[in-house]
N, C-alpha and C positions, 0 to 999 in steps of 0.2 A: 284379154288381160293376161292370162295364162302365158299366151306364145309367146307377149310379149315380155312377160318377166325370165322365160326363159332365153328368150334370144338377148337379153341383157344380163343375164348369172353368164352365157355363153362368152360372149364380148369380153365380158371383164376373168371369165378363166383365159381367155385368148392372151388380153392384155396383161394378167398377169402372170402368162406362162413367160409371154417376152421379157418380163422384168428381172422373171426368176434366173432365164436363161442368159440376159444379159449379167445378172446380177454372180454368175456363178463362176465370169469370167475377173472377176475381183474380190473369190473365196466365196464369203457366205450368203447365203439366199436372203433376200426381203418378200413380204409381203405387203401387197398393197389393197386397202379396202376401202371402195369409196364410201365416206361417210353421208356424204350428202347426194347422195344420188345421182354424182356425173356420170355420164356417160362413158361408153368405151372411146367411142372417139373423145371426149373432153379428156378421160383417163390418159389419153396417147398424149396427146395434146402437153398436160400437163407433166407427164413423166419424160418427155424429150425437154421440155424447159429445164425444170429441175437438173434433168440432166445436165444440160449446158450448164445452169447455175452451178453445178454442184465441182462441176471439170473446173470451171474459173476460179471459183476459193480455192480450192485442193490443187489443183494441176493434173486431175486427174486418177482415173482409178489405177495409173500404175507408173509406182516412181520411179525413177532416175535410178540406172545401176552405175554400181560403183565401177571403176576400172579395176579388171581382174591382174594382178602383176604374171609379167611376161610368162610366157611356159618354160619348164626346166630347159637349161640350153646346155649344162656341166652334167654328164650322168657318171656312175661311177665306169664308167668304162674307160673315155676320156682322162678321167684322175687315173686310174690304171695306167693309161700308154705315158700320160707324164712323169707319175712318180717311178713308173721304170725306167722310164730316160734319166730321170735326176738319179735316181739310186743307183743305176751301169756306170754313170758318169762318178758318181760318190765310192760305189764298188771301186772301179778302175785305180781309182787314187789310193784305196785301201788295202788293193791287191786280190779282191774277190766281185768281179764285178758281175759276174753269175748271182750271188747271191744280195748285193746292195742294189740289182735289180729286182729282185725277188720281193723284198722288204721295202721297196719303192712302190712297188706295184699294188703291194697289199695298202700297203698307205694309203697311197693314191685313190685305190677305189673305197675306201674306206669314205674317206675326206668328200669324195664326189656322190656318196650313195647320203652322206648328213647334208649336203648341199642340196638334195634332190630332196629328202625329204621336208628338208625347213622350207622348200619354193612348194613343195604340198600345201603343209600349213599355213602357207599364209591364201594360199590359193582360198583353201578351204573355208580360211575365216571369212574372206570377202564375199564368198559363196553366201556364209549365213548373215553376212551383215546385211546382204542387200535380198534375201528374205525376209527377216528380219521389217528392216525400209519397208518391202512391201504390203507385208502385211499392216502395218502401220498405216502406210499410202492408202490401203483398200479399204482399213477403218474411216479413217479422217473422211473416205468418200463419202459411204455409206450412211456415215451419220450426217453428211449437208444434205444428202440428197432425199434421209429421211426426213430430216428437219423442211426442207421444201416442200415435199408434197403434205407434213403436217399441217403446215399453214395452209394448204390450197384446200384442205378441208378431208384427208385420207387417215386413215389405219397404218401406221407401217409396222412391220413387225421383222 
């Protein structure tokens, strides 16, 4: 009786080291403890169901990213070489076109270094939106997939 309660606490740390392991790929750990005395194989058994069940309500332990908007394409360098050309060109008409280059150029990179940073932020926010998503997505699993092997007679924790 011994060997065999130990080769069954065995079984179900095995079984529930795969759930943990699985589980830590959608954040946070679960624990699972059979209440009614399944077995490690019934445990498998029933935590692969679950599982299935739990993908099909949710969609899954890991949501749909967002589309992150394109990568900066204007850097201020670009704005530089433009606003020099428009400012020589502005210069030229003014009679100083050394220096409405000058004053273009500063612009320019000005104008393409705010342009670089607003395509950051927005970058940025989508980054946390769909963290955000995620962690949500990893909940909504965890709680069907607790809720299923509740019913099938387990501990989840």
């Amino acid at each position: 009786m011994r060997h065999t309660r130990s080769v069954m606490i065995k079984g179900w740390m095995v079984t529930g080291a795969l759930l943990v392991a699985s589980g830590s790929a959608w954040g946070q750990q679960i624990y699972v403890y059979p209440q009614r005395g399944q077995t490690p194989q019934q445990q498998a058994q029933d935590t692969n169901e679950c599982q299935g069940w739990a993908s099909q309500q949710t969609g899954g332990p890991n949501a749909p990213q967002m589309a992150a908007p394109p990568p900066p394409t204007t850097g201020a360098g670009r704005g530089a070489a433009r606003g020099a050309a428009v400012g020589a060109v502005g210069g030229a008409i003014g009679g100083d076109a050394g220096k409405g280059a000058a004053i273009g150029a500063a612009t320019g990179a000005m104008v393409g270094g705010m342009r670089r940073r607003d395509q950051m932020r927005q970058q940025e926010a989508v980054a946390a939106q769909n963290q955000q998503a995620q962690a949500a997505q990893s909940e909504n699993y965890k709680r069907a997939l607790a809720s299923c092997l509740g019913a099938k007679g387990y501990q989840v924790n």
